[in-house]
N, C-alpha and C positions, 0 to 999 in steps of 0.2 A: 473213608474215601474223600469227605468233605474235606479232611486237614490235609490229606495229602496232596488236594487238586489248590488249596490256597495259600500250600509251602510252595507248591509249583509256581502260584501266580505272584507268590510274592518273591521268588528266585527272578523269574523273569521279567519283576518289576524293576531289581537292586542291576540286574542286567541291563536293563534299558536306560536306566540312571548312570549306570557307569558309561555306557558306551555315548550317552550322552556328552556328561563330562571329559570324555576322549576325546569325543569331536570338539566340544568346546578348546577345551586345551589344546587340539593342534591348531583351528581356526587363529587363536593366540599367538603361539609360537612357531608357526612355520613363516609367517611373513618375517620373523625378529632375527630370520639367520641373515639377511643380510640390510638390517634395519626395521624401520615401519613405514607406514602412509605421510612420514611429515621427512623424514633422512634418510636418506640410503648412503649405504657404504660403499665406497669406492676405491679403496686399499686397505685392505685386511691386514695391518700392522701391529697388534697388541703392543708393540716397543712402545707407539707413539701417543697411548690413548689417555697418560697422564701430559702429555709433552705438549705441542704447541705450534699451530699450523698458521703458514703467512701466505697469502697470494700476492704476487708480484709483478703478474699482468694478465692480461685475459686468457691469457695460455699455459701461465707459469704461476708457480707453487710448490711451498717444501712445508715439511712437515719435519717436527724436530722429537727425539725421544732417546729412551734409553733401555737397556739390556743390564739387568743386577748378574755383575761378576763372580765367581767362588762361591763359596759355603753358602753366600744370601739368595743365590740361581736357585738351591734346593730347601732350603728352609721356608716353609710360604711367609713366618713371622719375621723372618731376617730381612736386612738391607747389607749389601755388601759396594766396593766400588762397582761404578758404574760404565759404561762402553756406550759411546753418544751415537746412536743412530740415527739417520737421516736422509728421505727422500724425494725424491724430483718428482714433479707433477709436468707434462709437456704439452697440457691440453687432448693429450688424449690416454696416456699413462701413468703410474706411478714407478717408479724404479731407483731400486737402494742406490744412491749415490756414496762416492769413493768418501770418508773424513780424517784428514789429519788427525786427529787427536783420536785416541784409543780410549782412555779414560778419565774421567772426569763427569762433569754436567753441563747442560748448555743454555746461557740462560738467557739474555734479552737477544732481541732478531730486529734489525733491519733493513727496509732497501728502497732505494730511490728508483731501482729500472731491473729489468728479469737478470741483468748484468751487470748489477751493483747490487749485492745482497751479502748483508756482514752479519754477524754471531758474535757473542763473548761467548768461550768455553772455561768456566774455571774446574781447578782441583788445588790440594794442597799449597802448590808451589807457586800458586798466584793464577792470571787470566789469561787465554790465547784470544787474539783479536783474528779473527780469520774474514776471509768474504771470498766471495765467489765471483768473477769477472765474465761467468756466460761459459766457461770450458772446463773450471775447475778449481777445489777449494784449496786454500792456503794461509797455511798462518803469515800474517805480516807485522805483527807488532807482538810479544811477549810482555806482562805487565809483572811485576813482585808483588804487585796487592789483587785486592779483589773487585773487580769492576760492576757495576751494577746494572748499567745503560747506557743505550745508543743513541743515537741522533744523525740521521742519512739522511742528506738533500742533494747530493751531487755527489760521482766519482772523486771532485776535489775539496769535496766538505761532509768531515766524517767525525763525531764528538763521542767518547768514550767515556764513561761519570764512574769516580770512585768514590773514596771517603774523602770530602772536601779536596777532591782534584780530578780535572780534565787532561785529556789530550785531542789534542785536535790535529787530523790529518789532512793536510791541503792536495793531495793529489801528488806528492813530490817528498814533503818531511814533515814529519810529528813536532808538534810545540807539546810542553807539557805547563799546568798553569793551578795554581793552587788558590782554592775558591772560599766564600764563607760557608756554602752548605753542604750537605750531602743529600745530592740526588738518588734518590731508587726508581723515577717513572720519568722519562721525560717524550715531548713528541714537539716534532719543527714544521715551521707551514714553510721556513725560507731559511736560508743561511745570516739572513737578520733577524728572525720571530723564531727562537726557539724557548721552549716554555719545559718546567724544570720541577715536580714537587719536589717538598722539602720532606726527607726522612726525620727529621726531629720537630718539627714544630709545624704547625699550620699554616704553612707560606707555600707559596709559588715564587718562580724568580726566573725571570724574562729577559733574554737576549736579545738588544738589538742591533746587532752585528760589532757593536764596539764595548759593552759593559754589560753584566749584568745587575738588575737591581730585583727589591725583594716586592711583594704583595703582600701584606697583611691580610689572607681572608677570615681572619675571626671574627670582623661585623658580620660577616651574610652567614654564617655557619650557625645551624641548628644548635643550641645548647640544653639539651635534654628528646630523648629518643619518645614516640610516642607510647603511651599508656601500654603495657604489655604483660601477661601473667606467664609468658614461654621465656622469659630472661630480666634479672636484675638489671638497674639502671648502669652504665659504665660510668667507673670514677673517671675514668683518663679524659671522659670528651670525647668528640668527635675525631674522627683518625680518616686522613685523607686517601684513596688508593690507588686511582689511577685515573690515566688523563689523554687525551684528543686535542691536538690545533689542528684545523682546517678551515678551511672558508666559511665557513658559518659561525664561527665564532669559537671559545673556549669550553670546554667538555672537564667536569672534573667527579668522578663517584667518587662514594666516602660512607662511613657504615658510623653509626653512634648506636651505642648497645649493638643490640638483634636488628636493626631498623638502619637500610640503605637510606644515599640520599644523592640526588646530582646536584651538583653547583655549577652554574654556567653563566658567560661574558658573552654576549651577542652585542654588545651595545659599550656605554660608559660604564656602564656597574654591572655588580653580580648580584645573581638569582640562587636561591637554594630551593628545591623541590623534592620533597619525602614521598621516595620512589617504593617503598615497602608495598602499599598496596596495588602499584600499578605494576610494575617489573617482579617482585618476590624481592628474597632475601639475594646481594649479588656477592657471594663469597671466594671467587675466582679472582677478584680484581683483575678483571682485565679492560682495559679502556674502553670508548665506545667505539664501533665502529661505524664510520660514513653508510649514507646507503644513496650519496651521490644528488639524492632530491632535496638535502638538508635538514634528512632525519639522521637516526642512528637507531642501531641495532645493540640491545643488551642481553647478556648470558644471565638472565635472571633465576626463578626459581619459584616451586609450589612449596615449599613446607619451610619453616623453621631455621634446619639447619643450613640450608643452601642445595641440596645434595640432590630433587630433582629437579634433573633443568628444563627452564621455559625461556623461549625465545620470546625476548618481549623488544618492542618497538615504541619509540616517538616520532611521530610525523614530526614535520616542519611548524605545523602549529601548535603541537604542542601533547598530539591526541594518543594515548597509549592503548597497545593492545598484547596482549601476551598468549603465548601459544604453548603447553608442556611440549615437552621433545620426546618424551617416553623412555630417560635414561638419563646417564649421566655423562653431560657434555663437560671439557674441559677449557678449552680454548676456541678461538671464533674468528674468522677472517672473512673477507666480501672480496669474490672476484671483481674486478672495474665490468661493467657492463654485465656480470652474468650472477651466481646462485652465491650463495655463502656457503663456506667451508666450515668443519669444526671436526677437533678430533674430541675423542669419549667411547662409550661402551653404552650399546641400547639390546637389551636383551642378550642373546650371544656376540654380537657382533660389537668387534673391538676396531677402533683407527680411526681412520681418516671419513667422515662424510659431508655430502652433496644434500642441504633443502631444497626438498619437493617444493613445485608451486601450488 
């Protein structure tokens, strides 16, 4: 009788533990379908949750992604061509908007006003320069190579970056103009101050409305990553990634070894600051984002590889704080005046989201 009354209490102990662990685990994962306490989801897009979301004005916003074509639709390990997808944000919706191009990829974004908003789409056969004028998208310039970046200050100043070559649209006709570097990041405070990394070497190179000249930053650059037992030292050096002009001055991450770092020009010289322990590791490269007080906002990260992301911050003075996001964020935009955007995947939930205050 004894063993059978404390197989009973022990059945209804493993019962109480399980049901426990039930609760636990919905407690977890029922808030996750449509984000957590720090993101919510606010268009359920899985196309766009590798892709790459811009806000354009307090109202507007797209979101850019893609859809795997053929055989690679059903292979989960395949990649096949790709079908660019892309949607409108109108401050109070998201809705698939119409795109010229069917296939392909779509890769740098962007825009001086909710009605100047441009795209490169490459595939094979070279780049389509498209933009959106407030009604609807259109290819306006065809490229034979492959373009890597934009530069938007105005409907009538619009800068395309290849391999050692520009073109520049004045509102009327394309120049085309053959440079010393090859740009892969670049960002314009004006149609004279646009600023340019270099894809081969550690430079910057600065327009001021009539030439461009170079920046040597290899004095301010970190030459060796901090002490680390999660990764070997890098032979290459530092590797510059991405970049910010705004009114506050010059914005530039950059990663040596495992170990981020910011370089920045607020003044006559540059600063280097080993952002590893304050931001995470930032493997997105994606520029910084203003947050209008003359800080910025970084896709940083808790672990290693880069992979969960933390929303980390610098005030204007200089003060970091970093937040996890409880998933994996990919890209990062700030509405003017209102939340930041970012598309990723937080639990079930894939696309486009809205940070909690």
């Amino acid at each position: 009788m004894f063993l059978k009354l404390a197989a009973t209490g022990l059945w209804l102990g493993w019962a109480a533990a399980a049901a426990a662990v039930a609760g636990l685990w919905f407690w977890w994962t029922a808030p996750w379908d449509d984000g957590n306490d720090r993101w919510k989801l606010v268009a359920a897009q899985p196309s766009v949750t590798y892709g790459q979301v811009i806000a354009t004005g307090e109202h507007e916003a797209w979101a850019f992604g893609w859809d795997i074509l053929g055989i690679g639709a059903w292979l989960p390990m395949a990649d096949g061509p790709h079908r660019p997808t892309v949607f409108h944000w109108d401050g109070d919706r998201w809705t698939k908007s119409d795109f010229p191009v069917k296939r392909g990829s779509i890769g740098a974004v962007a825009a001086s006003a909710p009605s100047n908003v441009w795209a490169l789409a490459g595939d094979e056969g070279g780049t389509a320069v498209l933009r959106w004028d407030g009604h609807a998208w259109t290819i306006v310039r065809k490229l034979p190579v492959t373009a890597e970046s934009l530069a938007v200050t105005a409907d009538n100043d619009v800068w395309v970056f290849g391999d050692h070559m520009t073109w520049h649209y004045n509102g009327a006709t394309w120049s085309e103009q053959s440079v010393s570097f090859r740009a892969f990041r670049v960002s314009a405070r004006s149609a004279s101050d646009i600023w340019a990394l270099d894809g081969d070497a550690p430079w910057v190179h600065h327009f001021d409305g009539k030439a461009w000249t170079r920046v040597d930053l290899t004095p301010a650059l970190p030459t060796a990553p901090p002490p680390s037992d999660d990764s070997p030292p890098d032979p290459a050096g530092p590797r510059l990634t991405a970049i910010t002009a705004d009114p506050s001055g010059i914005w530039i991450t950059g990663e040596i070894g495992a170990s981020s770092f910011l370089l920045s020009q607020t003044g006559s010289g540059w600063r280097s600051e080993d952002t590893s322990a304050k931001a995470g590791r930032m493997v997105r490269n994606l520029p910084p984002v203003p947050d209008a007080r003359g800080g910025h906002w970084f896709l940083g990260s808790t672990d290693i590889n880069g992979y969960d992301s933390a929303l980390a911050h610098r005030d204007s003075s200089g003060h970091w704080t970093r937040v996890p996001s409880g998933g994996e964020l990919t890209s990062l935009s700030a509405v003017p005046g209102g939340p930041l955007l970012a598309t990723g995947v937080i639990g079930r939930a894939s696309g486009v989201f809205r940070n909690l205050p």
